[in-house]
Backbone of each chain as ProteinMPNN parsed JSONL, in Angstrom:
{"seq_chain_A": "XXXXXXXXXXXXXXXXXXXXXXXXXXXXXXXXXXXXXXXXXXXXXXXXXXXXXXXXXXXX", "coords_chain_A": {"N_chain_A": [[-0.981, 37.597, -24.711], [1.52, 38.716, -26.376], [3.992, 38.915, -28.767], [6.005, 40.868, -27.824], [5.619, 40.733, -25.324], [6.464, 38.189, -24.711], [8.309, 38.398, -25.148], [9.928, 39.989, -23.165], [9.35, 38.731, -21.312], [10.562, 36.6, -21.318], [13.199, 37.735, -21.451], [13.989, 39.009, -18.343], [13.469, 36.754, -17.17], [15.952, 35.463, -17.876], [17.894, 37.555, -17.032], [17.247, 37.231, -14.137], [18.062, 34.741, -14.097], [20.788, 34.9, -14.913], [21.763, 36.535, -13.035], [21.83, 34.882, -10.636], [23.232, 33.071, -11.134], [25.807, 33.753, -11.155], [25.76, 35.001, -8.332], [25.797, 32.043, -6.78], [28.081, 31.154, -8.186], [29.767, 32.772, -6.401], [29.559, 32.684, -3.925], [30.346, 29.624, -3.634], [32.696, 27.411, -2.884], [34.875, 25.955, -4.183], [35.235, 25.535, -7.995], [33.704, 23.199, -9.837], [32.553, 20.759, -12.459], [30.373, 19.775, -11.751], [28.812, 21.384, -9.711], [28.136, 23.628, -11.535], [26.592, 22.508, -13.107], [24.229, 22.438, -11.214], [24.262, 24.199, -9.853], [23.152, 26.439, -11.911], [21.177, 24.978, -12.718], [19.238, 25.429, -10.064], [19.858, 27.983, -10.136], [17.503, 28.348, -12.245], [15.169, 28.007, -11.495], [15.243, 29.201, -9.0], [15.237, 31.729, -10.872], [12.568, 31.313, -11.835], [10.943, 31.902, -9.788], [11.206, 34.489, -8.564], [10.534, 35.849, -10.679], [8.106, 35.739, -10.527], [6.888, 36.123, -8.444], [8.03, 39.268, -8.101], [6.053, 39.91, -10.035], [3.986, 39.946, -8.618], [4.589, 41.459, -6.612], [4.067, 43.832, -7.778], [1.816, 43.729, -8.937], [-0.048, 44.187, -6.651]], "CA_chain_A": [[0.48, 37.655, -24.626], [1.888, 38.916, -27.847], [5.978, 38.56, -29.167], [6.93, 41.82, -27.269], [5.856, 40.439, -23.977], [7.308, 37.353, -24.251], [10.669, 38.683, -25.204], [9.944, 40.686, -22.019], [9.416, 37.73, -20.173], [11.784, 35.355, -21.444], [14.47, 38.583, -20.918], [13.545, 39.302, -17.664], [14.227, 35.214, -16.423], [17.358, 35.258, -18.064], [18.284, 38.284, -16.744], [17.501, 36.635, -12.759], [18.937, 33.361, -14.156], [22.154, 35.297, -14.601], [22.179, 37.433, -11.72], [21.51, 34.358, -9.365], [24.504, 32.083, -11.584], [26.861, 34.609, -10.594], [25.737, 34.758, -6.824], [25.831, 31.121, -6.798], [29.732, 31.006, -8.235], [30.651, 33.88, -6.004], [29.369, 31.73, -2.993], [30.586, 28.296, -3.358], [34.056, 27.123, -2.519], [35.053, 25.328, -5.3], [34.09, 25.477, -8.55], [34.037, 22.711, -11.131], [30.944, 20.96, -13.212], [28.758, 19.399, -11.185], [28.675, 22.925, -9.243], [27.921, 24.224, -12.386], [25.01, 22.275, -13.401], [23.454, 22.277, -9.996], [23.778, 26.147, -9.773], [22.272, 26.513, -13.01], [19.106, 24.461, -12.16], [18.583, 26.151, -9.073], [18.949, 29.345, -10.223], [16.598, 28.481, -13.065], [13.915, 27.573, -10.444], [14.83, 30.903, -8.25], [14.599, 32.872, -11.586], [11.22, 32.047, -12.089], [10.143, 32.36, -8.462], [12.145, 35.879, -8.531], [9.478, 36.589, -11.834], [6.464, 35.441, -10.165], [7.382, 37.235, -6.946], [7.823, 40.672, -8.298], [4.846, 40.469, -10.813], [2.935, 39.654, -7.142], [4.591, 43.067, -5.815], [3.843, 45.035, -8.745], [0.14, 44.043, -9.142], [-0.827, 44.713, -5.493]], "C_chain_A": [[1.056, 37.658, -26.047], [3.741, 38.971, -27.816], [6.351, 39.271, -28.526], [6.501, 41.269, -25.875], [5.86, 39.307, -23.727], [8.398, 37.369, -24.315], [10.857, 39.373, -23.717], [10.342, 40.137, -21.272], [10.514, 36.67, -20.078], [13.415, 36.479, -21.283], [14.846, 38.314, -19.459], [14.009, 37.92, -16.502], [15.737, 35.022, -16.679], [18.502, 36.374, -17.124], [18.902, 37.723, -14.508], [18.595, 35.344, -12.986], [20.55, 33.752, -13.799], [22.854, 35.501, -13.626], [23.026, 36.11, -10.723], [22.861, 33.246, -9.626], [25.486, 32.712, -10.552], [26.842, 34.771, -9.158], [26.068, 33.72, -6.442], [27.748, 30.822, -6.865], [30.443, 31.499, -7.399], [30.938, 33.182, -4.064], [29.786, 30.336, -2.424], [32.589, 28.427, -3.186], [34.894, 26.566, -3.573], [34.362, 25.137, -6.478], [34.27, 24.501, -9.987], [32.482, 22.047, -12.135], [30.115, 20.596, -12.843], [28.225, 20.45, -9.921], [27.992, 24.049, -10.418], [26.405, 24.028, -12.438], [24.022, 22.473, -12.288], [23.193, 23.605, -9.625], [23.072, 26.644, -10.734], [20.656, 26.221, -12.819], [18.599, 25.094, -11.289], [18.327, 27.605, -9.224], [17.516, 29.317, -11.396], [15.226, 27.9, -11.899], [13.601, 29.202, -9.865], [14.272, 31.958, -9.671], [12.738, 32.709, -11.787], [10.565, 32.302, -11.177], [10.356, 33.495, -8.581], [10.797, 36.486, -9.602], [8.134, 36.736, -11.488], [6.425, 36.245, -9.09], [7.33, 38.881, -7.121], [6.941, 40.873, -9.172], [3.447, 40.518, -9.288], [2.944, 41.035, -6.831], [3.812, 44.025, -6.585], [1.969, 44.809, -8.962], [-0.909, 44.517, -8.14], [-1.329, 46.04, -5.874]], "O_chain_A": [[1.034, 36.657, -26.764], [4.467, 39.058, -26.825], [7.424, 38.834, -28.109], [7.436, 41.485, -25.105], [5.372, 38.971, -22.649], [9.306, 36.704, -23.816], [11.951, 39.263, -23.163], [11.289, 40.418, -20.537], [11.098, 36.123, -19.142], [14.52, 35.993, -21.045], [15.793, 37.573, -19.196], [14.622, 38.002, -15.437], [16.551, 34.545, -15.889], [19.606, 36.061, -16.681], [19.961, 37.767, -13.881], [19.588, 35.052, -12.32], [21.298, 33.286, -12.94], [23.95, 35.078, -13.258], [24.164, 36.132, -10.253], [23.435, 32.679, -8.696], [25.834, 32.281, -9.453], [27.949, 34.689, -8.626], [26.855, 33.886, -5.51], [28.477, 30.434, -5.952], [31.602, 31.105, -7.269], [31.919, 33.191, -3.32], [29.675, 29.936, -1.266], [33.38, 29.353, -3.368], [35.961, 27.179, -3.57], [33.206, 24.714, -6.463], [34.828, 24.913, -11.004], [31.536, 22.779, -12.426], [29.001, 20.846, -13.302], [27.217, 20.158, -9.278], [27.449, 25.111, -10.112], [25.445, 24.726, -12.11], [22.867, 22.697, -12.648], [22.138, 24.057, -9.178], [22.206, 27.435, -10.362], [19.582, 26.822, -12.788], [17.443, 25.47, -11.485], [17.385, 28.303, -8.849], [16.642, 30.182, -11.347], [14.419, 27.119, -12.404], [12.67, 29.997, -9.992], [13.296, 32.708, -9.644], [11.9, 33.608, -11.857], [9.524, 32.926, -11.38], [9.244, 33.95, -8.849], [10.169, 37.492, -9.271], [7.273, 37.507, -11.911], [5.644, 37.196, -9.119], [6.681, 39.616, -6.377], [6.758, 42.074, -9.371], [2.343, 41.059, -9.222], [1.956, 41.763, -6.742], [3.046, 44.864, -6.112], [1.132, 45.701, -9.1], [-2.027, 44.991, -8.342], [-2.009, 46.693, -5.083]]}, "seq_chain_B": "XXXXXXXXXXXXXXXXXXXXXXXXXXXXXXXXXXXXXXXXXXXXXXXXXXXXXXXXXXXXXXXXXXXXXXXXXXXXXXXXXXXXXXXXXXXXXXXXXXXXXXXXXXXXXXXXXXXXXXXXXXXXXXXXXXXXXXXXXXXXXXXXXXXXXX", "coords_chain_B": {"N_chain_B": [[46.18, 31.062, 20.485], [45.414, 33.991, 18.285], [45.63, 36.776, 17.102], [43.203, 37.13, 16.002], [41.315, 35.572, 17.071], [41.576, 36.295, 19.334], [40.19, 38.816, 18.878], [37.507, 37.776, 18.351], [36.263, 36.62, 20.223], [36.605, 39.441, 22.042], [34.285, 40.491, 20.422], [32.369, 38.814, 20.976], [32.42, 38.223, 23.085], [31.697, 40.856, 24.484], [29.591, 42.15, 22.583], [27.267, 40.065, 21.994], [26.736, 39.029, 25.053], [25.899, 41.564, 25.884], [23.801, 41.753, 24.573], [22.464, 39.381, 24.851], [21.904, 39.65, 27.878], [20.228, 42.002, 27.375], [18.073, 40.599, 25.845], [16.991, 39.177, 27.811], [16.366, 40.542, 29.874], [14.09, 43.409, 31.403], [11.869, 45.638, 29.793], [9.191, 44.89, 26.974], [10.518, 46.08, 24.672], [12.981, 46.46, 24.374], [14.08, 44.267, 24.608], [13.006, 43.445, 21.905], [14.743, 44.897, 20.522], [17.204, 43.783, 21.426], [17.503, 41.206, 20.89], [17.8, 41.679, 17.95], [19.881, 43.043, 17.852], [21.555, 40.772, 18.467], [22.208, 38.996, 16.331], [22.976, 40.459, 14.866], [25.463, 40.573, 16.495], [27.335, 38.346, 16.364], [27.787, 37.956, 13.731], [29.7, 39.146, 13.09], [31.695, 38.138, 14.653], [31.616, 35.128, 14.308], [32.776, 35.663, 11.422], [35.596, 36.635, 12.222], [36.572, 34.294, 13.958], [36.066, 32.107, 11.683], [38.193, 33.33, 10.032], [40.3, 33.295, 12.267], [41.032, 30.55, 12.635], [40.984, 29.388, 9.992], [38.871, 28.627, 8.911], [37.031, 28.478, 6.406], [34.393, 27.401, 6.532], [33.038, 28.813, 8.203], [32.153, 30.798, 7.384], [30.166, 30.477, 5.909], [28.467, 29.877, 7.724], [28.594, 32.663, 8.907], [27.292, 34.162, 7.056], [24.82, 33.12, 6.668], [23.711, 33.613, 9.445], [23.764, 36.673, 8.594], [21.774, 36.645, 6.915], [19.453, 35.087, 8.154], [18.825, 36.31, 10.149], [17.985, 39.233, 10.188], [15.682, 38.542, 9.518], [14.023, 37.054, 10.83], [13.95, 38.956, 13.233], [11.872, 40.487, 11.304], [9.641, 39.372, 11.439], [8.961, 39.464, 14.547], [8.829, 41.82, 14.581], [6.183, 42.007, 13.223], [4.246, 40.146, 14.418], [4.379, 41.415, 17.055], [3.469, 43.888, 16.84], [0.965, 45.087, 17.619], [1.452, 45.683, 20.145], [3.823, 46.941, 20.059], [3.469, 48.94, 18.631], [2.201, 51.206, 20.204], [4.343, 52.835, 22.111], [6.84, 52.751, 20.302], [10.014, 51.337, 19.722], [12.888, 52.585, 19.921], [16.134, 52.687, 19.149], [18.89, 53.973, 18.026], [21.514, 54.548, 18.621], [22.85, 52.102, 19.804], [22.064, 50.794, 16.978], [23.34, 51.632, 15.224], [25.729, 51.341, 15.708], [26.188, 48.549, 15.651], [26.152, 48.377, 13.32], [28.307, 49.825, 12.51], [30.347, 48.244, 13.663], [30.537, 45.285, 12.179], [31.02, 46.376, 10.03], [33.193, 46.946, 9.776], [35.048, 45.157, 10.884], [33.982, 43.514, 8.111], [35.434, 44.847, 6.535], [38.002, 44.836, 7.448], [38.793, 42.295, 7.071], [38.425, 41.954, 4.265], [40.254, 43.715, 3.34], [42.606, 41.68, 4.214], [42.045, 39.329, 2.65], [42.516, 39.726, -0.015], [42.333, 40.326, -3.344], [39.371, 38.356, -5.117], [37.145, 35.845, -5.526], [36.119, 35.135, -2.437], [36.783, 37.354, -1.496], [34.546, 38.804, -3.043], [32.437, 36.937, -1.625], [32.846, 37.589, 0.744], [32.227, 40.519, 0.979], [29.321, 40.058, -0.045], [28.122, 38.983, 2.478], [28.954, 41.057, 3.955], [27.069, 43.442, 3.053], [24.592, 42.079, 3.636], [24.607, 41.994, 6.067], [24.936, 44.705, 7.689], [22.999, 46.177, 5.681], [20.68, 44.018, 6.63], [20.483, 44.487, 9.234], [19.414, 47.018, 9.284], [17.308, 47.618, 7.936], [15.593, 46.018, 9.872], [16.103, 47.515, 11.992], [14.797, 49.539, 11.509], [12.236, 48.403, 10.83], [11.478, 47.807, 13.02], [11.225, 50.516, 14.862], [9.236, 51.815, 13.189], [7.587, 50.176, 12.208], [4.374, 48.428, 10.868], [3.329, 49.813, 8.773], [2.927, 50.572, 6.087], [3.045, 48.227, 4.822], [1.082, 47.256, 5.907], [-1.856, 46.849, 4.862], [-1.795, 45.114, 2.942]], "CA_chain_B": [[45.185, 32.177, 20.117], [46.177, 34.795, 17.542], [44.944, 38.16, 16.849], [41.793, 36.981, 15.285], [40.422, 34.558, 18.352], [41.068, 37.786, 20.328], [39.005, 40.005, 18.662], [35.936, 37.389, 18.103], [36.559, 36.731, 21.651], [36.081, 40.184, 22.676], [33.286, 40.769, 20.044], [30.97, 37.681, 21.053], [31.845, 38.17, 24.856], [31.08, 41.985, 24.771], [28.598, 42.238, 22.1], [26.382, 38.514, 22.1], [26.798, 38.805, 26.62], [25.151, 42.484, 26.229], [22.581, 41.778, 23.498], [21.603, 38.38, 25.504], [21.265, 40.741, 29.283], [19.341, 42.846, 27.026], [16.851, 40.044, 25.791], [16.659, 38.298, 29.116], [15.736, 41.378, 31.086], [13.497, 44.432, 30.625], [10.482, 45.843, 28.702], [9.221, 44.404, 25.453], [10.48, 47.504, 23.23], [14.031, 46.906, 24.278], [14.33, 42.848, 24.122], [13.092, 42.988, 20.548], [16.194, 45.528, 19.977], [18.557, 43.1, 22.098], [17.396, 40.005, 19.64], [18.053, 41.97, 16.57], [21.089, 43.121, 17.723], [22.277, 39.638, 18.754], [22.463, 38.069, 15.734], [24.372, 41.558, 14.469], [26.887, 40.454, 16.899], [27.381, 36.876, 16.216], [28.268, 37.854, 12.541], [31.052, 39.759, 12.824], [32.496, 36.89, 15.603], [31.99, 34.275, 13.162], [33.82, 35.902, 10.485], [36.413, 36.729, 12.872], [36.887, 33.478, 13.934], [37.253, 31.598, 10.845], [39.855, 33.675, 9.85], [41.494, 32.609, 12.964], [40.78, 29.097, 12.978], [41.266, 29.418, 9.014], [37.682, 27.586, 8.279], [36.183, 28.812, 5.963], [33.21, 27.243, 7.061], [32.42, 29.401, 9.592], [31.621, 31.958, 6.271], [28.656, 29.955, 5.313], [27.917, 30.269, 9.274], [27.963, 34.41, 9.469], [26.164, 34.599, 5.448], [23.229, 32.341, 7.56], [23.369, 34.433, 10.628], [23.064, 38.155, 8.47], [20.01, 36.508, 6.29], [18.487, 35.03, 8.496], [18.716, 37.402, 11.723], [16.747, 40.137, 10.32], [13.831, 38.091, 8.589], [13.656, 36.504, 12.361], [13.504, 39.984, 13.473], [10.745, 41.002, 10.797], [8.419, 38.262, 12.078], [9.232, 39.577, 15.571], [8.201, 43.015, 14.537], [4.927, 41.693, 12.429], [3.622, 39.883, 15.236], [4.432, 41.978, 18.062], [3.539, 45.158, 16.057], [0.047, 45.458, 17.854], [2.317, 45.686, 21.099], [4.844, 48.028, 19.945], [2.686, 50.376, 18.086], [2.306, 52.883, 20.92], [5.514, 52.861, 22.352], [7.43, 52.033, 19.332], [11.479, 51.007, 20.26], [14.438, 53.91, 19.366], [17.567, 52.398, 19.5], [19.751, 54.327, 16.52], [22.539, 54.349, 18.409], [22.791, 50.689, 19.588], [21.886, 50.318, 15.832], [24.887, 52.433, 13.848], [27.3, 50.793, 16.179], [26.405, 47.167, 15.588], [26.115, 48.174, 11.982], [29.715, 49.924, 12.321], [30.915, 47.092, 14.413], [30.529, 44.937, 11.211], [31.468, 46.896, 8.615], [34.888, 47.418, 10.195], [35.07, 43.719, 10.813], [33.852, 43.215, 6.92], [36.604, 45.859, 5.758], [39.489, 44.81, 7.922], [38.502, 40.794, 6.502], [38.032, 42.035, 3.024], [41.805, 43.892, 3.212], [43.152, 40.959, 4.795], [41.753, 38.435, 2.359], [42.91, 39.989, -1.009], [40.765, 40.298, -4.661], [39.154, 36.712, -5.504], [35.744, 35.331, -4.943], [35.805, 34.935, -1.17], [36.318, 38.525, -0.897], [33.112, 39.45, -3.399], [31.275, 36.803, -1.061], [32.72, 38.972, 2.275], [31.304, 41.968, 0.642], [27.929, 39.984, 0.019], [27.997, 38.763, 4.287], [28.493, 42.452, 4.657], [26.252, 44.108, 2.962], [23.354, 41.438, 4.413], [24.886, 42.322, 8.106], [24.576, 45.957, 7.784], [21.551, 46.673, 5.393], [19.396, 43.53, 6.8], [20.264, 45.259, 10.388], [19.198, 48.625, 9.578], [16.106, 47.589, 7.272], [14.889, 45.224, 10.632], [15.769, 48.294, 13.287], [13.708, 50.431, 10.756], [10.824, 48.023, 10.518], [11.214, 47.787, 14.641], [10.463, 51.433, 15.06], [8.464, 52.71, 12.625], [5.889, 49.627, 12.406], [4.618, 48.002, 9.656], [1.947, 50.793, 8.385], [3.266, 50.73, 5.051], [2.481, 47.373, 4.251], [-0.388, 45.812, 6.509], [-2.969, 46.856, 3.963], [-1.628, 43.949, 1.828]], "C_chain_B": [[46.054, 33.429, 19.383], [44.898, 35.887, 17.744], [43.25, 38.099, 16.782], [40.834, 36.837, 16.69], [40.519, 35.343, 19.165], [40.228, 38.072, 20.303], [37.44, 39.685, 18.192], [35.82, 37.459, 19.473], [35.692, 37.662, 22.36], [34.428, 40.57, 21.863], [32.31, 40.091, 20.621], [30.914, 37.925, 22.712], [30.785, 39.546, 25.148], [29.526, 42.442, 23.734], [27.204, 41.33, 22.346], [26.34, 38.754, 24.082], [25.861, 40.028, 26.092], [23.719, 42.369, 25.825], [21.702, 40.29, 24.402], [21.413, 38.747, 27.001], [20.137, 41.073, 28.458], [18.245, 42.078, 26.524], [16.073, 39.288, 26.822], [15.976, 39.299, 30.134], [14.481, 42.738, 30.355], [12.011, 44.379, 30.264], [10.81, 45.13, 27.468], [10.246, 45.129, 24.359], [12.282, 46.918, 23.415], [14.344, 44.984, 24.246], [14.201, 42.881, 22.875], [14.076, 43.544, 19.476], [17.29, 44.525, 20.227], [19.007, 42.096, 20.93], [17.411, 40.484, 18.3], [19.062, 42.183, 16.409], [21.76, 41.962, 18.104], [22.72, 39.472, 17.29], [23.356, 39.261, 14.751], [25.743, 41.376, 15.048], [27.608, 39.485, 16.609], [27.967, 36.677, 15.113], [29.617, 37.624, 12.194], [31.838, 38.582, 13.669], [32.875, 36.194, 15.032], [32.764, 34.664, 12.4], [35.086, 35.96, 10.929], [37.161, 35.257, 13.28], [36.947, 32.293, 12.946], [38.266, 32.49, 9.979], [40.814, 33.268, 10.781], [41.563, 31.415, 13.232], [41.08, 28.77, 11.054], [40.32, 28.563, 8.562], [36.718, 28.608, 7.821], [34.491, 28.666, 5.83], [32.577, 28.051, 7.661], [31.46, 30.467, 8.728], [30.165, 32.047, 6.798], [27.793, 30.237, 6.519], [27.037, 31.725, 8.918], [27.191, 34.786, 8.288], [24.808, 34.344, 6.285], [22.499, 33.312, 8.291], [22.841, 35.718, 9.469], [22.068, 37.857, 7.681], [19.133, 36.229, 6.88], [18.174, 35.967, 9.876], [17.908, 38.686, 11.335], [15.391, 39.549, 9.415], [13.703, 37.885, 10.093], [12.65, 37.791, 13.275], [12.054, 40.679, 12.681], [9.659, 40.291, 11.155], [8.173, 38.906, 13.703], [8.164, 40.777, 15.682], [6.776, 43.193, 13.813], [3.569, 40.832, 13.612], [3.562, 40.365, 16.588], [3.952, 43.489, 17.661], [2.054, 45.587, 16.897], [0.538, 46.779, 19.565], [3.293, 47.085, 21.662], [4.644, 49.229, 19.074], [2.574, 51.796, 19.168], [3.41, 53.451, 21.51], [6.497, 52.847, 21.545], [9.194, 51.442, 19.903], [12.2, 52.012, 19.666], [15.391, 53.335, 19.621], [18.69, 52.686, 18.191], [20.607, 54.483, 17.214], [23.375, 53.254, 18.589], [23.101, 49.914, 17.94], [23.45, 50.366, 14.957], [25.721, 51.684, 14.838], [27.379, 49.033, 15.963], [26.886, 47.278, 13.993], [27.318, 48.936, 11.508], [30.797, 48.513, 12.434], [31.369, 45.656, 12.698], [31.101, 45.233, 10.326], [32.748, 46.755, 8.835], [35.252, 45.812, 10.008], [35.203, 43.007, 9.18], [35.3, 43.64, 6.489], [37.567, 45.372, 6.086], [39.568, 43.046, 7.661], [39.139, 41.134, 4.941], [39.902, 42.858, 2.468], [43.112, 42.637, 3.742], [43.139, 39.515, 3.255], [41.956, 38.687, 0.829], [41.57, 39.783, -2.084], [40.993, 38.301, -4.837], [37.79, 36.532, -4.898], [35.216, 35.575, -3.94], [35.978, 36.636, -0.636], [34.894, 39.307, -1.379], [32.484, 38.323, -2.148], [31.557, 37.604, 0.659], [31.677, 40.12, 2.396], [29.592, 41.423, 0.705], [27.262, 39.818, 1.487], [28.11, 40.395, 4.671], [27.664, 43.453, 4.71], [25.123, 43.578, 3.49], [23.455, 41.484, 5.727], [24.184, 43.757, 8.235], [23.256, 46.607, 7.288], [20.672, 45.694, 5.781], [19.181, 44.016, 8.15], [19.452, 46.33, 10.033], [17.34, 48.483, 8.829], [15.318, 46.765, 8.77], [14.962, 46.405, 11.845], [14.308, 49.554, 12.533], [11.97, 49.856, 10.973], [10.243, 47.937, 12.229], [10.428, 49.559, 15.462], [9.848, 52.094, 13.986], [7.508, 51.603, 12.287], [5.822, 49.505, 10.884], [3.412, 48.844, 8.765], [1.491, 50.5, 7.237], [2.655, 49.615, 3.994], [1.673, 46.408, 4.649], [-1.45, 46.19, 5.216], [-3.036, 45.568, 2.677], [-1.748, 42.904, 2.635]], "O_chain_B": [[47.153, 33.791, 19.802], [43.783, 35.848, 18.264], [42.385, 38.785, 17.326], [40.003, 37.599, 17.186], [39.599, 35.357, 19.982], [39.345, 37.927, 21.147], [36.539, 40.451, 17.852], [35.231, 38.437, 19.934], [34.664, 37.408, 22.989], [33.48, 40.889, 22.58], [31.273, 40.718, 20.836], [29.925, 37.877, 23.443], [29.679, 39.55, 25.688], [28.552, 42.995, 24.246], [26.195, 41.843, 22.83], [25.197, 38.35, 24.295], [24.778, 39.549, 25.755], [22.727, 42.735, 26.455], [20.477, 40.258, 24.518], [20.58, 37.991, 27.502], [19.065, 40.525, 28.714], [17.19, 42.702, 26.643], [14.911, 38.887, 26.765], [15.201, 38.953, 31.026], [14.161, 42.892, 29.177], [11.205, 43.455, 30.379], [11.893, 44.819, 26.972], [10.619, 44.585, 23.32], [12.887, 47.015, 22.347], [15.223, 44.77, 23.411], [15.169, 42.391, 22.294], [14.31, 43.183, 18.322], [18.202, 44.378, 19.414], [20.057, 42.003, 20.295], [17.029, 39.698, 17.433], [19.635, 41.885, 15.361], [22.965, 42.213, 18.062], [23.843, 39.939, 17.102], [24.28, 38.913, 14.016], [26.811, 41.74, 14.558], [28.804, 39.773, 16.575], [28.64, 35.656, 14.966], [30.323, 36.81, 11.599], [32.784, 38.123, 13.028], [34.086, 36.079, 14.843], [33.817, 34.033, 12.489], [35.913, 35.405, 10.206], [38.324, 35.107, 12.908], [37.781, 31.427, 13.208], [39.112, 31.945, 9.27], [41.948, 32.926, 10.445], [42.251, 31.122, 14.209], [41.475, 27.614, 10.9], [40.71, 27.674, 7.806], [35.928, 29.317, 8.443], [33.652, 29.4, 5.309], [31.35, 27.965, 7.625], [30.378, 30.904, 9.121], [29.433, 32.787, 7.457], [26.66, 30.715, 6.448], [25.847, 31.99, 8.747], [26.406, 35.724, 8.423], [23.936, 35.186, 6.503], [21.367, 33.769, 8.127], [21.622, 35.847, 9.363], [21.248, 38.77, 7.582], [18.02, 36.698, 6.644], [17.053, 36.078, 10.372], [17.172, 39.169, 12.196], [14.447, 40.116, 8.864], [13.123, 38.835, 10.618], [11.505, 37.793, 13.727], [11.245, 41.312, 13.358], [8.592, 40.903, 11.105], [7.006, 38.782, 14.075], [7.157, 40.869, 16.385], [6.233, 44.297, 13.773], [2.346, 40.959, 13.548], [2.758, 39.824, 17.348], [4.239, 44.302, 18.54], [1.962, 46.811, 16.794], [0.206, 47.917, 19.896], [3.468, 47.766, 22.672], [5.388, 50.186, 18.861], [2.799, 52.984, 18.94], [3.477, 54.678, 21.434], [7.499, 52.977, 22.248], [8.998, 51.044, 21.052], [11.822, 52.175, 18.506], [15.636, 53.521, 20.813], [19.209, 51.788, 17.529], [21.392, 54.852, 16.34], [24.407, 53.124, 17.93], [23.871, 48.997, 17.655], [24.22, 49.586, 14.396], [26.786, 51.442, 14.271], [28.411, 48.375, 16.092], [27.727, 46.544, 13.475], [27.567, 48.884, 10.303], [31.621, 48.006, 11.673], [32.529, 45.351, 12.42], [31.775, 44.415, 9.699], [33.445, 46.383, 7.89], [35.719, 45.392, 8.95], [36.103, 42.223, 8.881], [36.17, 42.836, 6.153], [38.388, 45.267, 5.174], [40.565, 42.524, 8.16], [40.184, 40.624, 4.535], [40.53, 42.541, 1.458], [44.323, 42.814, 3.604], [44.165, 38.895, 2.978], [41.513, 37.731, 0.192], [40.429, 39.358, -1.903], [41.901, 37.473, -4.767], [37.441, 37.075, -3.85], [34.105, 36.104, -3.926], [35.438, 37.084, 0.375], [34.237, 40.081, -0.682], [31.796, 39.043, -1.424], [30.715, 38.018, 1.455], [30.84, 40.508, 3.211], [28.725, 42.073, 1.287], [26.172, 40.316, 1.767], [27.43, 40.896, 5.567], [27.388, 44.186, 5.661], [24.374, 44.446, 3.938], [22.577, 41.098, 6.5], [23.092, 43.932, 8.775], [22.529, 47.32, 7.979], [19.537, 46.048, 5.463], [18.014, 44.094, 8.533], [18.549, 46.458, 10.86], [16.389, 49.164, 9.213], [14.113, 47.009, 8.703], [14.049, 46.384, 12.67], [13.314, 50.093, 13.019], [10.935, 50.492, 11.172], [9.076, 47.979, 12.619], [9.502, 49.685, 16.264], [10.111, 53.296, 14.017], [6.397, 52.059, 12.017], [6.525, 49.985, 9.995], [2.631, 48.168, 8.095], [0.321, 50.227, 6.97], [2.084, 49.785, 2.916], [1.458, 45.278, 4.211], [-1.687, 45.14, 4.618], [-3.909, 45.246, 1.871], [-1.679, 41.762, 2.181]]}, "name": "protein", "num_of_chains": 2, "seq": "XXXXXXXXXXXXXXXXXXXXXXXXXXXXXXXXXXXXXXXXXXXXXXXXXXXXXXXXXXXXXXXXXXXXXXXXXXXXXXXXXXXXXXXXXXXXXXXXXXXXXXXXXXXXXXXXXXXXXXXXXXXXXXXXXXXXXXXXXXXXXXXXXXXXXXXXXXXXXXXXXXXXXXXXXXXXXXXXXXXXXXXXXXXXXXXXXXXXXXXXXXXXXXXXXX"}
C-alpha cells in the first residue's frame, strides 16, 4: 500500500462519510449538536462498511 | 377527515385489501407479486396520512416500509427462486401502476410540502418506493441467474 492508494482510500471514506452526513441531515427532524455528532459517528462507521462492501463487490 | 384521510383511505382500502386477496389466495407466482406489491401500497397511505393527521412520524413509517419491502421481497425471490424458475411471475402492469400510484402520491406531497429538507427526504421515500419496487418485480421475474454464482 503505497501514498497513492492511501490517498485513494482515505478519499474514497471521506467521500461516503460525506455522502451519508448529508443523508443523515436530510432525514432527521431537527437538527442541532448532539444530532450532529451522532450522525457523524455513524456515518463514519457506515463509511467504512460502504468501503469494505464495494471492495467485496469489485473483487468477486 | 380531510382530503388527505380520504385518499389514504381509498389507497390502503383499495390497494393493501387487493394486494392482501392476492397473497391469501392463488398460485405461488402471483402471492409473491401480491406481497411485493403490498408494501408498495402501504407507502403511499402512510405518507398520505401523515399529511393528514400532520405527523410527521408516519414519514419515518413509509421511508421503513419502501426499504424494507423490497429487501423482504428479495429474500422471497432468493429462496423461492428454485420454485419460480420455470414459471417465472409477469406482473408489469400491476407493477407500473403501484410504481405510478406512488410517484403521484410522492409528487402531489412534494408540491404540497414546499423546498426544505422534508421535501429532499420525500424525494428520498420516493425514489426507494418506486426503484426498490421495480428492482424487486425485476428480481421476481427474471430470477436470480446473474448473481447465484457468487
Amino acid at each position: 500500500m503505497n501514498v497513492r492508494t492511501t490517498l485513494l482510500a482515505v478519499g474514497e471514506v471521506l467521500a461516503w462519510w460525506a455522502a451519508l452526513v448529508v443523508l443523515w441531515l436530510m432525514l432527521i427532524s431537527t437538527v442541532y449538536t448532539l444530532e450532529w455528532v451522532v450522525g457523524a459517528c455513524a456515518a463514519g462507521v457506515g463509511a467504512l462498511t460502504a468501503r469494505a462492501g464495494r471492495r467485496t463487490v469489485v473483487r468477486r | 377527515m380531510n382530503g388527505w384521510i380520504l385518499a389514504a383511505t381509498v389507497v390502503l382500502a383499495v390497494g393493501l385489501g387487493t394486494t392482501l386477496w392476492g397473497v391469501a389466495t392463488g398460485p405461488l407466482k402471483r402471492r409473491v407479486v401480491a406481497q411485493n406489491l403490498s408494501t408498495a401500497m402501504v407507502c403511499p397511505g402512510l405518507l398520505l396520512l401523515s399529511q393528514g393527521y400532520s405527523r410527521t412520524a408516519y414519514v419515518d413509517l413509509a421511508l421503513l416500509m419502501a426499504l424494507l419491502g423490497p429487501v423482504g421481497t428479495l429474500v422471497f425471490a432468493r429462496l423461492l427462486a428454485g420454485e419460480l424458475a420455470d414459471d417465472p411471475p409477469r406482473a408489469r402492469g400491476p407493477t407500473w401502476a403501484a410504481a405510478g400510484v406512488g410517484a403521484v402520491v410522492v409528487l402531489v406531497l412534494c408540491a404540497v410540502t414546499g423546498p426544505g429538507r422534508s421535501l429532499v427526504k420525500l424525494l428520498i421515500v420516493g425514489a426507494l418506493l418506486v426503484g426498490g419496487n421495480l428492482v424487486a418485480s425485476r428480481a421476481l421475474s427474471h430470477g436470480f441467474a446473474e448473481v447465484s454464482r457468487g
